[in-house]
N, C-alpha and C positions, 0 to 999 in steps of 0.2 A: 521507649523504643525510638521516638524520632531524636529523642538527646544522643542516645549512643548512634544512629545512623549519621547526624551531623558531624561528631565526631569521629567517626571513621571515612566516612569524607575528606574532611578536612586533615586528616593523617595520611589520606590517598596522595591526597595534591602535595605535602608537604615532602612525602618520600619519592616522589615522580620527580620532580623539582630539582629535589640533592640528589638522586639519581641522573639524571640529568646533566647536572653540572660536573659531577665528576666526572662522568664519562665524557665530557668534551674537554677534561682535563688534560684525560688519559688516553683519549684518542677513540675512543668509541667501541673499543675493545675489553669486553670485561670477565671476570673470574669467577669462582664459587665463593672464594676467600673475600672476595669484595663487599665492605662492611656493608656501604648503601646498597646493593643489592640482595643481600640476605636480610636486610630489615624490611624492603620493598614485599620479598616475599612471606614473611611474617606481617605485615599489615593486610595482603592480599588474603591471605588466610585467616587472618581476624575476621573481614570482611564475607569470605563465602562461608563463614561459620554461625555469623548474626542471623538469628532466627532459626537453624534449624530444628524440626520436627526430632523428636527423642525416639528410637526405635528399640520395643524392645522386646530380646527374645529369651531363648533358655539358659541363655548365657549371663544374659545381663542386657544394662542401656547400651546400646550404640550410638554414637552422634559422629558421625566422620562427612565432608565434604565431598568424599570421591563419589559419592552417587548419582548426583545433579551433572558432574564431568563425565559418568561413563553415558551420557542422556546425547551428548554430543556426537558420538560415535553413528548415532539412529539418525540424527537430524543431518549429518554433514558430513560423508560416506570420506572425505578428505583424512578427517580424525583417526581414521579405525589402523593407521601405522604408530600414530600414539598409542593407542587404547593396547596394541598388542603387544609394544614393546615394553611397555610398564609393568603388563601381566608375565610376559617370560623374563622379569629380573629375578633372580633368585631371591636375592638379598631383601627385600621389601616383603614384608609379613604384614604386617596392619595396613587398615585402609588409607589413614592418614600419610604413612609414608609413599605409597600409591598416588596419593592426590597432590602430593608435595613432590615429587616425579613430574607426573601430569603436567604439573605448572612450571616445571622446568623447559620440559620440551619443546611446550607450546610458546614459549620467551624464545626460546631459539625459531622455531621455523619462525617466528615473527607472525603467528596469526592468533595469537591469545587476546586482540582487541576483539577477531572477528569469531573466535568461538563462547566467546561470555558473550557476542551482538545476538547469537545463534540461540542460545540458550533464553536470554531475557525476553527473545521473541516469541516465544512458548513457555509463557506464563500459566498457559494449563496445566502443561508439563513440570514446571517445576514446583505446581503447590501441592504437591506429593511430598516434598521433602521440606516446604519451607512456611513459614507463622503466615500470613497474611500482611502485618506488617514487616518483615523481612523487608534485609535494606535490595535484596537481589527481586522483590515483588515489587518495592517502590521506583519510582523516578529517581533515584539516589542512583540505584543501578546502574541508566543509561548515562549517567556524569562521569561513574567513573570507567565507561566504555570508551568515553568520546576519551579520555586520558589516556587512558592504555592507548591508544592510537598511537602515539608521540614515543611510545618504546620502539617501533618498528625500524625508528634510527640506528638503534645498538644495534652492536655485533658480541652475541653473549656465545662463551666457549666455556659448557659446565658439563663435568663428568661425574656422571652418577654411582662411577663404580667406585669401591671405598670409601662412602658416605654412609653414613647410617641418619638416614631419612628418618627411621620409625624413631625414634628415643630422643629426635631433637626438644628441646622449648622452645615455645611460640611466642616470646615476651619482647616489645617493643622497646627498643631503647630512644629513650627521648633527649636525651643527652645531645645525637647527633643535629636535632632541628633546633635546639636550644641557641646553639652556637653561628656564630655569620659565617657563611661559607666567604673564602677571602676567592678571587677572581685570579687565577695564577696570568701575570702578564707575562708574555713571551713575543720573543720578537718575529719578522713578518714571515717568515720562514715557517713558522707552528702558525700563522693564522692564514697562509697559502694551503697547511694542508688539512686545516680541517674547511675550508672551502672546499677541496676539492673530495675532501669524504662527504660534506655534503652533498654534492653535485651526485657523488656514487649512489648515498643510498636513495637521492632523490628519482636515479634512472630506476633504480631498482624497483622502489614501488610505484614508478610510471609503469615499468613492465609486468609489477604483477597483476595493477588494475587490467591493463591492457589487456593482459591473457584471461582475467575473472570475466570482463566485458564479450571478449570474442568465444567463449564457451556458451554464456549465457546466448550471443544472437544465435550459434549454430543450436544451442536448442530451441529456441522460438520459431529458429527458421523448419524445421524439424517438426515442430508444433503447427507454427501456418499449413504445411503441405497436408498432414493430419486432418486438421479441419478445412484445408479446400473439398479433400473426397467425401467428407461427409457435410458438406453446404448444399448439395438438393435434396438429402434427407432431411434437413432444420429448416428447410424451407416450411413446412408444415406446422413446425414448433415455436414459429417465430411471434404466429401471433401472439399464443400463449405467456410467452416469455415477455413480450409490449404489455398484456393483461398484470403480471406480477411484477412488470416496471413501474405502471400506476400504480397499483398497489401499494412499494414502496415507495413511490413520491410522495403519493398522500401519507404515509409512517412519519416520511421524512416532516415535511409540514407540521404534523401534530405534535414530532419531536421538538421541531423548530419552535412553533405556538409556546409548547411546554418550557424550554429553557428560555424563553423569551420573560415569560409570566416568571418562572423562577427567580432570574438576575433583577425583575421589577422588584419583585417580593423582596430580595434579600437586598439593594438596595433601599428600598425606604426602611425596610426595620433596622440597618444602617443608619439612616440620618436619625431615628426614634432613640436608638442606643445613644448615638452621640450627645442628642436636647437631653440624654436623663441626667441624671445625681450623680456625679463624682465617686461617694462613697460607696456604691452598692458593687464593690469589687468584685463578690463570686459571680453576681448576674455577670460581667464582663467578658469571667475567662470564659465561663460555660458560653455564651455568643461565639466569641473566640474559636472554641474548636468548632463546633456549628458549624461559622465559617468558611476554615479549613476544610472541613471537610466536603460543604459545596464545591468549592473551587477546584477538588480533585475530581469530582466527579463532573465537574462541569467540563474540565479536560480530557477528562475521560470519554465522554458524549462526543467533544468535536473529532478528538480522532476516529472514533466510530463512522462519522460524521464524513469527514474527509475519505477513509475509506470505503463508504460507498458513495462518494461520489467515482473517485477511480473506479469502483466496478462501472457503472451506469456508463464514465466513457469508453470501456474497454466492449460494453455490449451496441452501443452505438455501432464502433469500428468494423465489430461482427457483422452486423445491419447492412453496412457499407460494400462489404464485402459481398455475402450474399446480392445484394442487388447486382453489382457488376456481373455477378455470376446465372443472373435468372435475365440479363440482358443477353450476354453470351449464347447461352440455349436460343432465346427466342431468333436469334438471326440463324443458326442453326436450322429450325425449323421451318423459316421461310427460303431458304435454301432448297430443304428438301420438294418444299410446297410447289417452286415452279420447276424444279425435275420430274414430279407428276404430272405439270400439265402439260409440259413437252411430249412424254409418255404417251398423255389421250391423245395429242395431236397427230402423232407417227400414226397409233390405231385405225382413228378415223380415216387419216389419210388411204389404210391398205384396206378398209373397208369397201369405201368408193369403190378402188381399183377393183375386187371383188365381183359386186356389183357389176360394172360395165362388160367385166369376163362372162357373168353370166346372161346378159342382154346379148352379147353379139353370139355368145353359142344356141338361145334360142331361136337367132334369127335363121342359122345356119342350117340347123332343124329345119323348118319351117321351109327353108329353099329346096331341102331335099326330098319334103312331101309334095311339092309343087311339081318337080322334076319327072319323081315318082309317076307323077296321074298322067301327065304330058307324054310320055314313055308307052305307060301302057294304051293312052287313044293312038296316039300314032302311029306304035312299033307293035303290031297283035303278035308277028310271026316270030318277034324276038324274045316271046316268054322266058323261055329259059333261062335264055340270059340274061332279062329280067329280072328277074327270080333269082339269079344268082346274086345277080346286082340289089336285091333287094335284102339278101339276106344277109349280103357286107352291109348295106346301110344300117341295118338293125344292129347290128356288132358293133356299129359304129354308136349307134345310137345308144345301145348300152352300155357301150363306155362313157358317151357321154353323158348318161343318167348317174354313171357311178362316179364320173369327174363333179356332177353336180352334186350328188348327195354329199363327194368328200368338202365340196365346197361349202356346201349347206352347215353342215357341221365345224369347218374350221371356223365359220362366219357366230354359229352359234357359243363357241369358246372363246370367241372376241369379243362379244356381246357378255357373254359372264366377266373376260377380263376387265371390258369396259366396268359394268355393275364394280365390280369390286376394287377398283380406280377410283369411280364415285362415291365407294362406301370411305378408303382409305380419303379422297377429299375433302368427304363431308367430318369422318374425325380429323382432319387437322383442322378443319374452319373451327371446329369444336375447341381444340388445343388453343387454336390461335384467340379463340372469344375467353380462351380463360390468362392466355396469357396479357392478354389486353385487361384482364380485370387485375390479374397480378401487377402490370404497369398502376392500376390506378391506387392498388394498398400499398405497391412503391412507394409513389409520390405521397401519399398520406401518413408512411411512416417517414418519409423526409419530412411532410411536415412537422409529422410529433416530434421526431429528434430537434429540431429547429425548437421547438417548445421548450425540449428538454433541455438543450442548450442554456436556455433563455432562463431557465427556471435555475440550472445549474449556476448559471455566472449571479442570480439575486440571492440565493445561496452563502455562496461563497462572500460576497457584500454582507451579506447577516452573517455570516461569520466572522469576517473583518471587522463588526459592529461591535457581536460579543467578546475581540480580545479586547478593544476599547474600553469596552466596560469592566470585565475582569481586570485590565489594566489599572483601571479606576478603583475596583473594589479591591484591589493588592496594596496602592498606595492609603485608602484609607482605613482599609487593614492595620500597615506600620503605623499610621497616626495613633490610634488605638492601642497601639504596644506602648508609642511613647509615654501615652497619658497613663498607662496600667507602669510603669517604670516611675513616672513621675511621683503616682500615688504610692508606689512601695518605698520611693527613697525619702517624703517628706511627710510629715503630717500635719494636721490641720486644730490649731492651736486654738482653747478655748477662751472665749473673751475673759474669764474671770482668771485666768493663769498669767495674764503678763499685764502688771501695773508705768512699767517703763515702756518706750518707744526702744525696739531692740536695736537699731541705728546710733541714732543720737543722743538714747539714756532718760530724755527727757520723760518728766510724770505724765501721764493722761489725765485730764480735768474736761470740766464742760469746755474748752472751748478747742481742747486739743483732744479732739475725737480716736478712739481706735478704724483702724483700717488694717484689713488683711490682704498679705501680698498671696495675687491667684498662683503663684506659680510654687514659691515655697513653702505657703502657711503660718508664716511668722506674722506677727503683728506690730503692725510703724504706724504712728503718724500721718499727717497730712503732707506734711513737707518733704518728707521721704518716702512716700508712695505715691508723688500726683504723676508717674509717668503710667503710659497704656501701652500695652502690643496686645497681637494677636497670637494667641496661644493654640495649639492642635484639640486640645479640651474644648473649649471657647469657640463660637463661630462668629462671634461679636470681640474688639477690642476691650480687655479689662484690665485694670489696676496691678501694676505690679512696682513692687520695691524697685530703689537706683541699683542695689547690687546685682538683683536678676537682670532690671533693665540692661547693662554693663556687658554682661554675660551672655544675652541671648542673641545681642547685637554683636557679638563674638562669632556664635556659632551660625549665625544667618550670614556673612562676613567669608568667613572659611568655605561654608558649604556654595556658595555662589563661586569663590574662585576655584 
């Protein structure tokens, strides 16, 4: 599986390429009839065909490609004027010709980089229909996304009507990469105008990032206003949500501890493989995928790795927010806070006034009892109308009993408004003691974030650490191939099989000793093996013949220029 994945790979690149060329031959303008593009799409469909899953029903096995393509439709609501034009052609009976439709279309609107990006990104999704090793489940995938990229140049015009899709062959012709493609020169006239078709399609996909980019802010921005209205509801949840951020830091940590311990481990049994024996070939390969197969999943860990770090800052920002937002309210509420105490002031103020109302009305009273008595010693013969006079004073009197009882009473419902002034004061002092503790889990989750931070950027340094290393254990990875290549192409010659010096012919005797060259296995003499290198086998300098010497001082020579 990874032989055929490589080379479907490398059949990618090779028909993207002559693809490619032609079309800036021809002007960037291309047809159905257009060899490199029908082979393009034959290799494409090589490729989403690697690995899949056999399904089978009453009919029989099915293995067809459209099924992974119609997964696009659910993920990327863009798709679904592909998805329905392909299903109302008549003409298309089988899946396959369906799915070779599919990939026409999607060549045309020029987004088939970004609906296979759609799909590989939902790898859940597609191991419904695909092996595990499937070259659309591995990293093979995204290589040849980032290639499809570079089609969005063409301008492809293909008519699906009068093709017979279903009944085509899938068979690559190798013929066409066999051959050098020759570079048509043309003079400055044809290379004015494909500048200027490049400058075209280069606005073009300016403007369709530009328009993918300003949909995405109007949803986020759509998103923010969502989550402002509900920010003093999460104000509750926040701490909870800091509780399961520890939580996964310390994951993260034991993760980190653990791959850390890993690349030691697989590093020294590294340098132990290398000190063994030459010959124990099988122990080799079987290391070999071992491996491999670390390193995939070591890559596998850091993107996980990496993406929760992006969550942790996008929960920070959250954080961020809210606090502007629990600062917001509390000036709010001291706002309110001295509109209250203006309130009790005016109260007070009419209470006084109250008050003095009823001091000068008792004095008043009191002058007319005085009057009264004066009246009666003085004036006997004026009873009557006394008497008369005494009995408006009384009327007066109890009016003013009923001016005071109304007084009494307005005084006692200002005395309740007051209480209940006092009660709404003492809950905001309450509000205001709890927003003062809120101020202080503020500053203490600024300082965790500041932790977080700090913890996030040592992180990221341990991650820059471990491509270091993987980069290390990649390079002597290939060292390892070499020395498994060197042992398949040479063997290693028994002293009693070669009586000559394979050089210079000469017999072996006691004083002309045998000597085996490390690198080929032949056996020479003294005088034709006393040179030394270093070999990727070897971590020490050893003995090798003049003709490998020759040779390998060749290849160190090449590879430095």
């Amino acid at each position: 599986m990874m032989e055929e994945r490589a080379n479907l790979m490398h059949m990618m690149k090779l028909s993207i390429k002559v693809l490619l060329q032609s079309a800036l031959s021809l002007g960037r303008s291309l047809d159905a009839e257009h060899a490199p593009l029908q082979q393009f799409f034959v290799v494409m469909e090589h490729c989403l065909k690697h690995g899949l899953k056999v399904k089978k029903s009453f009919i029989g096995q099915n293995k067809s490609f459209f099924g992974p393509l119609e997964l696009v439709e659910k993920l990327c609501p863009e798709a679904s004027d592909i998805a329905t034009s392909v299903r109302n052609l008549p003409e298309l009976k089988t899946a396959v010709g369906r799915g070779r439709a599919w990939l026409y279309l999607a060549l045309m609107q020029k987004k088939l980089a970004d609906y296979l990006k759609v799909l590989i990104d939902n790898k859940h999704l597609l191991s419904e229909f695909y092996e595990p090793e499937a070259l659309m489940m591995e990293e093979e995938g995204m290589v040849i996304v980032g290639l499809l990229v570079g089609l969005n140049v063409l301008d492809a015009n293909l008519c699906l009507k009068g093709e017979d899709l279903d009944s085509q062959v899938g068979v690559i012709d190798f013929s066409l990469y066999l051959k050098d493609v020759q570079d048509l020169d043309g003079g400055k006239e044809h290379e004015r105008i494909t500048d200027v078709l490049d400058q075209k399609n280069y606005v073009e996909e300016l403007n369709r990032h530009l328009s993918c980019t300003v949909g995405d802010l109007q949803t986020k921005i759509d998103g923010l206003e969502k989550t402002n209205s509900k920010l003093q509801e999460e104000l509750s949840a926040a701490t909870d949500r800091i509780c399961s951020l520890q939580e996964e830091q310390q994951q993260l940590r034991e993760q980190n501890e653990l791959i850390r311990e890993r690349s030691e481990k697989s590093v020294e049994e590294l340098e132990k493989e290398l000190e063994l024996q030459i010959g124990m070939k099988t122990e080799m390969e079987i290391a070999m995928k071992l491996l491999e197969k670390d390193t995939h999943e070591k890559q596998d860990t850091l993107v996980a790795l990496r993406q929760q770090l992006e969550e942790v800052k996008a929960i920070n920002l959250q954080m961020f927010h809210k606090a502007q937002n629990a600062e917001s309210s509390l000036q709010q509420k001291n706002e309110a806070i001295t509109s209250f105490e203006g309130k009790t002031n005016q109260v007070m103020s009419s209470m006084k006034q109250m008050e003095e109302r009823l001091q000068h009305s008792e004095r008043a009273r009191q002058g007319a009892e005085e009057r009264s008595h004066k009246l009666q010693q003085e004036l006997g013969g004026r009873i009557s109308a006394l008497q008369r006079q005494l009995s408006q004073l009384h009327e007066q009197c109890s009016s003013l009993e009923k001016e005071l009882k109304s007084e009494k009473e307005h005084r006692q419902a200002l005395q309740r408004e007051l209480q209940r002034e006092k009660d709404t004061s003492s809950l905001l002092r309450t509000e205001l003691q709890q927003v003062e503790g809120l101020k202080k889990e503020l500053r203490e989750l600024q300082d965790e974030k500041a932790e977080l931070q700090k913890i996030c950027e040592e992180q990221e340094q341990a991650l820059q650490e471990m491509g270091l290393h993987l980069s290390q254990s990649k390079l002597k990875m290939e060292d390892i191939k070499e020395v498994n290549q060197a042992l398949k192409g040479h063997a290693w010659l028994k002293d009693d099989e070669a009586t000559h010096c394979r050089q210079c012919e000469k017999e072996f005797s006691i004083s002309r000793r045998k000597h085996h060259c490390r690198n080929c296995g032949h056996i020479f003499c003294n005088t034709c093996s006393s040179n030394e290198l270093a070999l990727p086998s070897y971590p020490k300098p050893v003995r090798v013949c003049d003709g490998c010497h020759t040779l390998l001082l060749q290849r160190c020579s090449s590879t430095a220029s």
